[in-house]
KOLZA-103242 format. One record per residue: residue number from 1; residue in one letter; x, y, z of N, C-alpha, C in turn. Coordinates in Angstrom, 3 decimals. Layout:
BEGIN
+-----+---------+----------+----------+----------+----------+----------+----------+----------+----------+----------+
! num ! residuo !     n_c1 !     n_c2 !     n_c3 !    ca_c1 !    ca_c2 !    ca_c3 !     c_c1 !     c_c2 !     c_c3 !
+-----+---------+----------+----------+----------+----------+----------+----------+----------+----------+----------+
! NUM !       a !        X !        Y !        Z !        X !        Y !        Z !        X !        Y !        Z !
...
+-----+---------+----------+----------+----------+----------+----------+----------+----------+----------+----------+
***
This chain:
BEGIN
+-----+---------+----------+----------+----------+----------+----------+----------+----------+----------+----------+
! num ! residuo !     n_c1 !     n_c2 !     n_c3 !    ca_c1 !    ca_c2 !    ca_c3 !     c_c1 !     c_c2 !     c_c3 !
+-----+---------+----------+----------+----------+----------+----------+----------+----------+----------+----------+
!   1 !       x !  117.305 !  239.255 !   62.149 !  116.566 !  238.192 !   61.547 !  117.232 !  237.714 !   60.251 !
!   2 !       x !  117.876 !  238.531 !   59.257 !  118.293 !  238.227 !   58.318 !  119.238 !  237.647 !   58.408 !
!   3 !       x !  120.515 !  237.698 !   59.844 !  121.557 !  236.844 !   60.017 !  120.818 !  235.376 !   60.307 !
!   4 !       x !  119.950 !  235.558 !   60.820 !  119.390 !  233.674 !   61.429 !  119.183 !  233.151 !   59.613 !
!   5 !       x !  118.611 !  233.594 !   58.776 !  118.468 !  233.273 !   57.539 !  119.237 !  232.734 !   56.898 !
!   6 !       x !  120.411 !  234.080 !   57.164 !  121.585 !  233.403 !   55.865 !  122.083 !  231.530 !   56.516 !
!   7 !       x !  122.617 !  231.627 !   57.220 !  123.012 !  230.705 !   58.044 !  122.386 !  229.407 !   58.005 !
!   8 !       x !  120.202 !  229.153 !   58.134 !  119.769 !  228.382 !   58.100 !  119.619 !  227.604 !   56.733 !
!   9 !       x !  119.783 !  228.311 !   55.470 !  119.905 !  228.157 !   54.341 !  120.967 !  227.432 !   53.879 !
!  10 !       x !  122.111 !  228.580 !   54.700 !  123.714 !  227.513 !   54.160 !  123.370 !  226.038 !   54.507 !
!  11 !       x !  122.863 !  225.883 !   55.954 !  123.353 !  224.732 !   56.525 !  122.078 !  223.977 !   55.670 !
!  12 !       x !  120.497 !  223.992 !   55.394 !  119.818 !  223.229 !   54.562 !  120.541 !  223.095 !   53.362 !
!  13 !       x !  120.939 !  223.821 !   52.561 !  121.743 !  223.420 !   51.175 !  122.830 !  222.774 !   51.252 !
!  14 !       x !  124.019 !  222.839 !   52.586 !  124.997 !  221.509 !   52.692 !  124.111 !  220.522 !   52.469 !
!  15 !       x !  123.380 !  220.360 !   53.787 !  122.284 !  218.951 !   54.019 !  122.075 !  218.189 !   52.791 !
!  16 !       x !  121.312 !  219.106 !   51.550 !  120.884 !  218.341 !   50.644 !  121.821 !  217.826 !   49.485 !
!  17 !       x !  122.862 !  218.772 !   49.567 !  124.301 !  218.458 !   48.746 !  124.696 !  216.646 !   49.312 !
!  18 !       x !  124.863 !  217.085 !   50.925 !  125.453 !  215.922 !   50.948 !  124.543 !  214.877 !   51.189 !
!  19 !       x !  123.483 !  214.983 !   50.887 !  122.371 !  213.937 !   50.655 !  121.919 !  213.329 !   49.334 !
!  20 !       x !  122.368 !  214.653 !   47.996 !  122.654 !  213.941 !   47.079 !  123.575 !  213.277 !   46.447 !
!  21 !       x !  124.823 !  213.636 !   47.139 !  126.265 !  213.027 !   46.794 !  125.827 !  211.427 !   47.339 !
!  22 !       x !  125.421 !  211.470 !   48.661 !  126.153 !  210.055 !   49.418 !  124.328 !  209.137 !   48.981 !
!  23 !       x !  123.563 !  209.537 !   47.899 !  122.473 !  209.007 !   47.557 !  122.425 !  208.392 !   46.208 !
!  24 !       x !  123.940 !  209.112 !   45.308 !  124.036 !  208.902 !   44.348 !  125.012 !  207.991 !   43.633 !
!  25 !       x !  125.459 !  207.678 !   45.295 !  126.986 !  206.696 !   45.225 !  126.384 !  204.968 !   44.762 !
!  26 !       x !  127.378 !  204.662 !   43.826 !  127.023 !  202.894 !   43.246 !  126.973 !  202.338 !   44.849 !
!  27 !       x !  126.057 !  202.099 !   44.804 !  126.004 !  200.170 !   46.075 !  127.206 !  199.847 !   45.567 !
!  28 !       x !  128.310 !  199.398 !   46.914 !  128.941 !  198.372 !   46.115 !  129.318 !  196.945 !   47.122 !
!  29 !       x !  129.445 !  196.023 !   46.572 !  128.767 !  194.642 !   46.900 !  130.492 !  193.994 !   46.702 !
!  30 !       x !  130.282 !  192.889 !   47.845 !  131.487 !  191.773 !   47.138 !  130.904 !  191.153 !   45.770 !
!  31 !       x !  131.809 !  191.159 !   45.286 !  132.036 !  190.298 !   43.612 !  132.073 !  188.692 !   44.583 !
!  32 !       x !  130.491 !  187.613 !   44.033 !  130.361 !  186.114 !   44.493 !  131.433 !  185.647 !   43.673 !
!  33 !       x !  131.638 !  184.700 !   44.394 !  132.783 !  183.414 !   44.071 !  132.146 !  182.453 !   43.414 !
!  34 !       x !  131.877 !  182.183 !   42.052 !  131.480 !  181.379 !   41.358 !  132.330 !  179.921 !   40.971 !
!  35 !       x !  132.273 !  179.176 !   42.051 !  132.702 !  177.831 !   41.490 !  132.006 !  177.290 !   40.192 !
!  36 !       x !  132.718 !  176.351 !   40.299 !  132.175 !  175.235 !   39.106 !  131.089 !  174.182 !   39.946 !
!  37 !       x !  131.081 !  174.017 !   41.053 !  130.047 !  173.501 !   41.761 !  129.104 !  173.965 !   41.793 !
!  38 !       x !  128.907 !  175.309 !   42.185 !  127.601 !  176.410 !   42.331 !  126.810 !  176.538 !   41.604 !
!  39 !       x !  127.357 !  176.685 !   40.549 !  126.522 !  176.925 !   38.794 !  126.266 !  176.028 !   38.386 !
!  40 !       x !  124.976 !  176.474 !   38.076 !  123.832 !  175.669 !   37.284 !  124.051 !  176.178 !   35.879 !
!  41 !       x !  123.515 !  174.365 !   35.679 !  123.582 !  174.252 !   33.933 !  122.793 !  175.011 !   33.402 !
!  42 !       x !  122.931 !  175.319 !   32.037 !  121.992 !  176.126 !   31.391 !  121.361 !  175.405 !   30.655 !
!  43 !       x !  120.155 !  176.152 !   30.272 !  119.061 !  175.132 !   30.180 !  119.099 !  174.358 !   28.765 !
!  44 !       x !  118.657 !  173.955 !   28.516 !  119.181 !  172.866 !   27.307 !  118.110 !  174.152 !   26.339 !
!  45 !       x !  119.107 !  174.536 !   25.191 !  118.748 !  174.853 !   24.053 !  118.572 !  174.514 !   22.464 !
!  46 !       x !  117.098 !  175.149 !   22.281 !  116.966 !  174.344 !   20.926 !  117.959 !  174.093 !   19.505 !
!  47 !       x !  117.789 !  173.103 !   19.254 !  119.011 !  172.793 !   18.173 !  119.186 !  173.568 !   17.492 !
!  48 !       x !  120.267 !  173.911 !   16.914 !  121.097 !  175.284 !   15.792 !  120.990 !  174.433 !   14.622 !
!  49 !       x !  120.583 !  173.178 !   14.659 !  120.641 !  172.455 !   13.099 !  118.858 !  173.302 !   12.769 !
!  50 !       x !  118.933 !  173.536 !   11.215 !  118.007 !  173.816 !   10.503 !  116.676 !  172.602 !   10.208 !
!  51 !       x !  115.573 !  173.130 !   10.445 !  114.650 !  172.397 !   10.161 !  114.293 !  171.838 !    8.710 !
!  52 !       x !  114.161 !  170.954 !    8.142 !  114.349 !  170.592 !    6.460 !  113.269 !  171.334 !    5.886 !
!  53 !       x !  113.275 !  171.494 !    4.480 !  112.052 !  172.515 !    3.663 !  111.898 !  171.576 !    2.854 !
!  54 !       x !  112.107 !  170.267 !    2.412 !  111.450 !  169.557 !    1.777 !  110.264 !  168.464 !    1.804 !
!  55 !       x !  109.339 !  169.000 !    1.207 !  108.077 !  168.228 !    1.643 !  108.089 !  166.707 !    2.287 !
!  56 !       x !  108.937 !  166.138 !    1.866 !  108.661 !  164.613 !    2.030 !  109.173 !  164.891 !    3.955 !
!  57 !       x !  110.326 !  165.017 !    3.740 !  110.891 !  165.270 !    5.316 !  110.306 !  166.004 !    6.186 !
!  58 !       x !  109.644 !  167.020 !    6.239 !  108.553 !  167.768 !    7.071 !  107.300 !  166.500 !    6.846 !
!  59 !       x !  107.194 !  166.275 !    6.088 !  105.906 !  165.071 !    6.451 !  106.214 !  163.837 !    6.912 !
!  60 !       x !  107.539 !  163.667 !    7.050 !  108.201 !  162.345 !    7.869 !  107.899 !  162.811 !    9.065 !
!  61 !       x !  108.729 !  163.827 !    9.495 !  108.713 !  164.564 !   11.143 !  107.259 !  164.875 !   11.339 !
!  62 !       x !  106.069 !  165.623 !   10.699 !  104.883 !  165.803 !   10.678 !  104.296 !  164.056 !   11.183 !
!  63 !       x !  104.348 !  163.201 !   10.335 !  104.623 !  161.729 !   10.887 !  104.608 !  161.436 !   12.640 !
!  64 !       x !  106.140 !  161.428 !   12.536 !  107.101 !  161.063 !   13.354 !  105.943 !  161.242 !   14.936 !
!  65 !       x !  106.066 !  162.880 !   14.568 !  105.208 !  163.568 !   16.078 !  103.982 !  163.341 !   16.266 !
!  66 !       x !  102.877 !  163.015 !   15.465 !  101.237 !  162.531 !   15.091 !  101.432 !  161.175 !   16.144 !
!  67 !       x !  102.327 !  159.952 !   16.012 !  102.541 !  159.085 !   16.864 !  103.057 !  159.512 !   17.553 !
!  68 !       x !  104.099 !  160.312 !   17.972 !  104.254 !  160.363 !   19.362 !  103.221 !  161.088 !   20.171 !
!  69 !       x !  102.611 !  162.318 !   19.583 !  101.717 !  163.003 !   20.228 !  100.289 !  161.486 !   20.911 !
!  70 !       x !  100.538 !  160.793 !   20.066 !   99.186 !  159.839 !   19.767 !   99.386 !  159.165 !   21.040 !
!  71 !       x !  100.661 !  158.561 !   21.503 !  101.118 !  157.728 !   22.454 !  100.812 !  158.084 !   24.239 !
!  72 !       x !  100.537 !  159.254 !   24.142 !  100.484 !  160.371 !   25.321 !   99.201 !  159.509 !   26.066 !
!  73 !       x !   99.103 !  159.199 !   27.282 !   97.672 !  158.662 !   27.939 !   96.891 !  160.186 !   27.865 !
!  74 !       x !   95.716 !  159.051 !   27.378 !   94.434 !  160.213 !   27.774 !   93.882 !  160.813 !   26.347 !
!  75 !       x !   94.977 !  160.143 !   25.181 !   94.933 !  160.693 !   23.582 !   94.183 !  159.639 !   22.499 !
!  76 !       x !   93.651 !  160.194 !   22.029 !   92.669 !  159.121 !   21.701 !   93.439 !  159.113 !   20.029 !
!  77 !       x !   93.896 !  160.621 !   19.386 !   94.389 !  160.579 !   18.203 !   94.890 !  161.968 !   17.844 !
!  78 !       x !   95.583 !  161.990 !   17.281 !   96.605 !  163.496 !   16.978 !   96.884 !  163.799 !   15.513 !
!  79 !       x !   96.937 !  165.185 !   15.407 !   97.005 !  165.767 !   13.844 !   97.912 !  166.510 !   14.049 !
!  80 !       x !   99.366 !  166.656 !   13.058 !  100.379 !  167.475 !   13.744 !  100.616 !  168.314 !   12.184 !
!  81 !       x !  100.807 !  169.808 !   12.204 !  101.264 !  170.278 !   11.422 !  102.620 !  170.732 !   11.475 !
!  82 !       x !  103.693 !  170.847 !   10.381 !  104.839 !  171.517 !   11.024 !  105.232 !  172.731 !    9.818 !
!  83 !       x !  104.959 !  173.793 !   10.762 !  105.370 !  174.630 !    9.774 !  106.885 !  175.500 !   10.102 !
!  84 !       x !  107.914 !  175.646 !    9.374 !  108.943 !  176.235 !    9.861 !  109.445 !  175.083 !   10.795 !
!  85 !       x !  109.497 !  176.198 !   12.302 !  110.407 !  175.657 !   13.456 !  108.856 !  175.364 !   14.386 !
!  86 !       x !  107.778 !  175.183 !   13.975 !  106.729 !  175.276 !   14.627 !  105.974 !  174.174 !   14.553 !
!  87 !       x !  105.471 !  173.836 !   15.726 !  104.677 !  172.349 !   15.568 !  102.953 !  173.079 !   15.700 !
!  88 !       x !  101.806 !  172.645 !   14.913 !  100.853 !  172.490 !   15.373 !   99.975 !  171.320 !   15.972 !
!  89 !       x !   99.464 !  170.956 !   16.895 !   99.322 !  169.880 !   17.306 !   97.679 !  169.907 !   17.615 !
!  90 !       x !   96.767 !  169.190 !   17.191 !   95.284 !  168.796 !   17.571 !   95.057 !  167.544 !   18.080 !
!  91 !       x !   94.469 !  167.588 !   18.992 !   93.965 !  166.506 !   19.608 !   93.035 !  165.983 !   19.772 !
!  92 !       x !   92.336 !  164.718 !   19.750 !   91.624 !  164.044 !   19.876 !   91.547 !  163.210 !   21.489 !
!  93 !       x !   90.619 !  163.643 !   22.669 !   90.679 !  162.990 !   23.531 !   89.715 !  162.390 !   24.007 !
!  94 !       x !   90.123 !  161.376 !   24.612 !   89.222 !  160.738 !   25.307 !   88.118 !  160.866 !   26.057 !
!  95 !       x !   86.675 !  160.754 !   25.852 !   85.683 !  161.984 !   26.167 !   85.579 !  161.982 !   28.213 !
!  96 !       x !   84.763 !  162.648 !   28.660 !   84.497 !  163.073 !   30.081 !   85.820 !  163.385 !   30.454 !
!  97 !       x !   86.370 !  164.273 !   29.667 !   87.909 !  164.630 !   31.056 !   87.621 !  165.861 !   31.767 !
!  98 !       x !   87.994 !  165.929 !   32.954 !   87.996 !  167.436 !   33.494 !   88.626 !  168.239 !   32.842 !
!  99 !       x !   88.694 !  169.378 !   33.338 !   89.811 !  170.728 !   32.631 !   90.719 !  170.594 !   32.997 !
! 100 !       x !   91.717 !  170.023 !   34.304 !   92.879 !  170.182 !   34.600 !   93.363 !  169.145 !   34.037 !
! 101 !       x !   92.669 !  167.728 !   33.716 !   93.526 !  166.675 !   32.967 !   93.127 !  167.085 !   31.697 !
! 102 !       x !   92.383 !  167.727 !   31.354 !   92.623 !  168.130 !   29.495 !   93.962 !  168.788 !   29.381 !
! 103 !       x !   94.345 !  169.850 !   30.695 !   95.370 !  170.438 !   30.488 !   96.792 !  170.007 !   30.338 !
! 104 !       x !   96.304 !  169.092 !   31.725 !   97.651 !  168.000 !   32.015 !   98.487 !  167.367 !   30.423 !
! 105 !       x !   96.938 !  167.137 !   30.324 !   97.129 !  166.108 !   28.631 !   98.216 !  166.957 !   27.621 !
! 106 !       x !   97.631 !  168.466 !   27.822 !   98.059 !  169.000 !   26.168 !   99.724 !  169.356 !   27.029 !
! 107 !       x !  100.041 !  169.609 !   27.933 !  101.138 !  169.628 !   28.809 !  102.482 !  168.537 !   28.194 !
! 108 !       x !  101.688 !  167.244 !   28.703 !  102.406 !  165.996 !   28.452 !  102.928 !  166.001 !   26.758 !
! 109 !       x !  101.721 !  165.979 !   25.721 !  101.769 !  166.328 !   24.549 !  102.895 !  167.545 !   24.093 !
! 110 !       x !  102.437 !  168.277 !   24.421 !  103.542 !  169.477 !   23.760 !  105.170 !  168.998 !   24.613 !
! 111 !       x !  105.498 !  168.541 !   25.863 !  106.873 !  168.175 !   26.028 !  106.939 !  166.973 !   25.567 !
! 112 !       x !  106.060 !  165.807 !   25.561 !  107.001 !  164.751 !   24.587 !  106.606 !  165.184 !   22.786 !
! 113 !       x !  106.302 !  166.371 !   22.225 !  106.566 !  166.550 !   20.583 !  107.566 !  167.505 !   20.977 !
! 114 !       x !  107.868 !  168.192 !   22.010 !  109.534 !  168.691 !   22.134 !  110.341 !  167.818 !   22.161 !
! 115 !       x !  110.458 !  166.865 !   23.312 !  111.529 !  166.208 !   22.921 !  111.861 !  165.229 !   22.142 !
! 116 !       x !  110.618 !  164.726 !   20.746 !  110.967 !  164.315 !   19.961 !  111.878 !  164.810 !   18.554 !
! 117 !       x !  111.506 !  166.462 !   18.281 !  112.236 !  167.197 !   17.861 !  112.330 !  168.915 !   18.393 !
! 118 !       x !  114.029 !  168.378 !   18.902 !  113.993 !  169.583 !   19.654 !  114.566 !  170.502 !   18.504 !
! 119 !       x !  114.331 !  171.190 !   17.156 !  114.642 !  171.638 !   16.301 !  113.337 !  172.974 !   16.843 !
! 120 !       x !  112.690 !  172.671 !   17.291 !  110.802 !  172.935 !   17.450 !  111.222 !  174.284 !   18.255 !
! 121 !       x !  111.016 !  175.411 !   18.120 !  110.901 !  176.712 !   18.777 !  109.628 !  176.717 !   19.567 !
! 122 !       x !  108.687 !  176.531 !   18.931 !  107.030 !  176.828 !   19.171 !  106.084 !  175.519 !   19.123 !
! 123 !       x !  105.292 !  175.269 !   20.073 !  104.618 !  173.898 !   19.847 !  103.055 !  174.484 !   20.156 !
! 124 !       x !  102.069 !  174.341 !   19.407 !  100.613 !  174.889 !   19.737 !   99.746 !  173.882 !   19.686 !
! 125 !       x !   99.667 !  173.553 !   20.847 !   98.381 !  172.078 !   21.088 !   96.933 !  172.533 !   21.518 !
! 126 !       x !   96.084 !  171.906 !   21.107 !   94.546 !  172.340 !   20.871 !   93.705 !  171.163 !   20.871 !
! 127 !       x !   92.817 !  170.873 !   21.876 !   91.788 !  170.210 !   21.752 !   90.714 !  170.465 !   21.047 !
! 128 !       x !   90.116 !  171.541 !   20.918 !   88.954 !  172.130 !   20.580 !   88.949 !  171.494 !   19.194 !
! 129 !       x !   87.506 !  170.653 !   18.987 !   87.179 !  170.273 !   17.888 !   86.984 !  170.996 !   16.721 !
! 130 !       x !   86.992 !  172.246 !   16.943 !   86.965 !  173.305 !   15.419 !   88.486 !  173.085 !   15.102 !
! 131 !       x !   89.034 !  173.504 !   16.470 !   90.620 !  173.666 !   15.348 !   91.070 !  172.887 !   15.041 !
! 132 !       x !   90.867 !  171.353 !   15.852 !   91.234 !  169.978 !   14.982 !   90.961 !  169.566 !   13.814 !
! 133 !       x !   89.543 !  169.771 !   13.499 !   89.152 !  169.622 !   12.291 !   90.052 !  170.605 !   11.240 !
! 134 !       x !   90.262 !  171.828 !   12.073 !   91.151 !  172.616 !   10.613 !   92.482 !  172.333 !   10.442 !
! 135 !       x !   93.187 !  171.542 !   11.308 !   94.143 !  171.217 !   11.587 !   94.162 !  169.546 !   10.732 !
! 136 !       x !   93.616 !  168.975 !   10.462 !   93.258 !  167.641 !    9.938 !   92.868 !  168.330 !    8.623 !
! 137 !       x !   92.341 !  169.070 !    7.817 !   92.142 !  169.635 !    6.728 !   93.531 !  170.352 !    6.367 !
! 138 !       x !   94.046 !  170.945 !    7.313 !   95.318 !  171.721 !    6.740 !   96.614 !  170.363 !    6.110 !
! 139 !       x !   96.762 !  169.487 !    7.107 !   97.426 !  168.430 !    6.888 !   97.043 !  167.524 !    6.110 !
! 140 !       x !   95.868 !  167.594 !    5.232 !   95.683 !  166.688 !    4.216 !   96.141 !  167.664 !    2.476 !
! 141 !       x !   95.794 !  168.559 !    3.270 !   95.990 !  169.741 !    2.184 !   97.668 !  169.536 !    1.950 !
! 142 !       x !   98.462 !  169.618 !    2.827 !  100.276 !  169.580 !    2.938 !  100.051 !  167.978 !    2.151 !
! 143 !       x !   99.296 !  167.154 !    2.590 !   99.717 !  165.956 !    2.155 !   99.215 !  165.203 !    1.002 !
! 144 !       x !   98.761 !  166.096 !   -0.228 !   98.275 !  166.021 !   -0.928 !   98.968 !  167.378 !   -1.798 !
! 145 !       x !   99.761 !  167.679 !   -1.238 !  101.209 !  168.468 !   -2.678 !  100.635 !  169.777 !   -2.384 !
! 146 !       x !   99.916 !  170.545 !   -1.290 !   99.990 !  172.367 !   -1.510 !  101.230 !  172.210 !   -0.388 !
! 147 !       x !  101.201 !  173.549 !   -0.944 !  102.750 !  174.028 !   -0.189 !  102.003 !  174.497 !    1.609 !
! 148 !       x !  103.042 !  174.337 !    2.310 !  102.680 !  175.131 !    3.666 !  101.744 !  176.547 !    3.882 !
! 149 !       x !  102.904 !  177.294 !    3.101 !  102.362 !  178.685 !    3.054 !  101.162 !  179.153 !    2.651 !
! 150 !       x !  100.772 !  178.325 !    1.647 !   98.801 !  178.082 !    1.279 !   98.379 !  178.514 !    2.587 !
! 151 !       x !   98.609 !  178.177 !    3.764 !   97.647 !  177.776 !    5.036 !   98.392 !  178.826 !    5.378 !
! 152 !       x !   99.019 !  179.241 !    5.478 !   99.645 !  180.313 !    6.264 !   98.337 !  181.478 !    7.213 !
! 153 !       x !   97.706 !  181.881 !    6.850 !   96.518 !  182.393 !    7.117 !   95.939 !  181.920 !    8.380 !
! 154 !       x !   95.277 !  180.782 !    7.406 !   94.660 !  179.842 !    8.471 !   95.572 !  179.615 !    9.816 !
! 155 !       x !   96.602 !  179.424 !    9.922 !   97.573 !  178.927 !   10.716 !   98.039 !  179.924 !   11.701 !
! 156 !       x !   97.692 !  181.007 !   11.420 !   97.947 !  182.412 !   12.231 !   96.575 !  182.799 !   12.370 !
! 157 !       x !   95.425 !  182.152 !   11.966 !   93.973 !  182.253 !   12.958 !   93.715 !  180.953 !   13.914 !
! 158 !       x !   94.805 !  180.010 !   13.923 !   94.838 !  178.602 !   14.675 !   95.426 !  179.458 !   15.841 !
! 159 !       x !   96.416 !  179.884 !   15.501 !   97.025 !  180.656 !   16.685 !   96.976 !  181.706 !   17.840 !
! 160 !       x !   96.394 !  182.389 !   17.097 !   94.923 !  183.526 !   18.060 !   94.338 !  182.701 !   19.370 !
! 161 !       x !   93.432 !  181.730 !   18.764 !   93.100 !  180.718 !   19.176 !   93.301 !  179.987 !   20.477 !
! 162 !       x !   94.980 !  179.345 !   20.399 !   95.643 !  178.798 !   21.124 !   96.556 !  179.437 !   21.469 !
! 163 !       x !   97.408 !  179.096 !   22.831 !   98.521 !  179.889 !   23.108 !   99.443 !  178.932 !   23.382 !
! 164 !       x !  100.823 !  179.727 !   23.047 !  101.356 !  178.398 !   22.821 !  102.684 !  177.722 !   24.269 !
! 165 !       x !  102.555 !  176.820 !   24.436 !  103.388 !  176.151 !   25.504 !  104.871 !  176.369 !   25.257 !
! 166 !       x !  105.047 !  177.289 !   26.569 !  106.338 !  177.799 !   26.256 !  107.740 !  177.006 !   26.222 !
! 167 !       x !  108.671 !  176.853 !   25.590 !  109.657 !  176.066 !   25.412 !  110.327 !  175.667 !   26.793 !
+-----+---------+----------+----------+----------+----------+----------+----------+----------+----------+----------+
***
């Protein structure tokens, strides 16, 4: 009995040897042929130019995006904050909309205030009449000589809030 042993052992412990050798071997794959036809562009990335820190020019672009956001169908009126590389955006819409065209709306909104400045990392659009209103208070506050960072607070409880439309 002890000869049937030794024997059944050897041959289970090859087994698993060579089950972990030939289990542990790299996959290996042809290397694809990457033309210049095949490949896709990469996706357009946000500008490496710096966003300006001087009040007047953040309230030009703060400006700039309030009308464009405004222009969007379905927008009745827009409040845009810009802090950093970050747009905040409130909206004013046109009343009886469903939920999927409220969505549609803030959709349309946040890609045309991207591609008005694509400097913009982060764009946070919000219907909800609380945060508009704080959003219309924060921007009178910027536009009336406090600095950004005053709101800073506020602006990271806007954000909780809303989530933001990814680039």
């Amino acid at each position: 009995m002890k000869r049937i042993k030794k024997p059944a052992v050897f041959i289970i412990a090859l087994l698993i040897g060579l089950l972990m050798v030939s289990g542990c071997s790299a996959l290996r794959k042809p290397v694809p042929q990457n033309t210049p036809e095949s490949q896709v562009p990469a996706p357009s990335m946000p500008s490496r130019e710096p966003m300006p820190t001087s009040p007047e020019e953040v309230d030009r672009i703060a400006s700039e995006l309030t009308s464009v956001a405004g222009r969007v169908p379905g927008v009745n009126g827009a409040t845009v904050v810009v802090a950093g590389t970050t747009a905040y955006v409130g909206l004013d819409q046109k009343p009886g909309l469903e939920n999927e065209e409220t969505e549609r709306i803030k959709r349309d909104v946040s890609n045309a205030v991207k591609a008005a400045e694509p400097r913009l990392t982060a764009v946070y659009v919000s219907s909800d009449p609380d945060t508009v209103s704080r959003l219309r208070q924060i921007a009178n506050g910027i536009a009336n000589g406090q600095p950004v960072s005053v709101f800073d607070k506020e602006l990271a409880e806007i954000v909780k809030r809303i989530s933001p439309t990814a680039r």
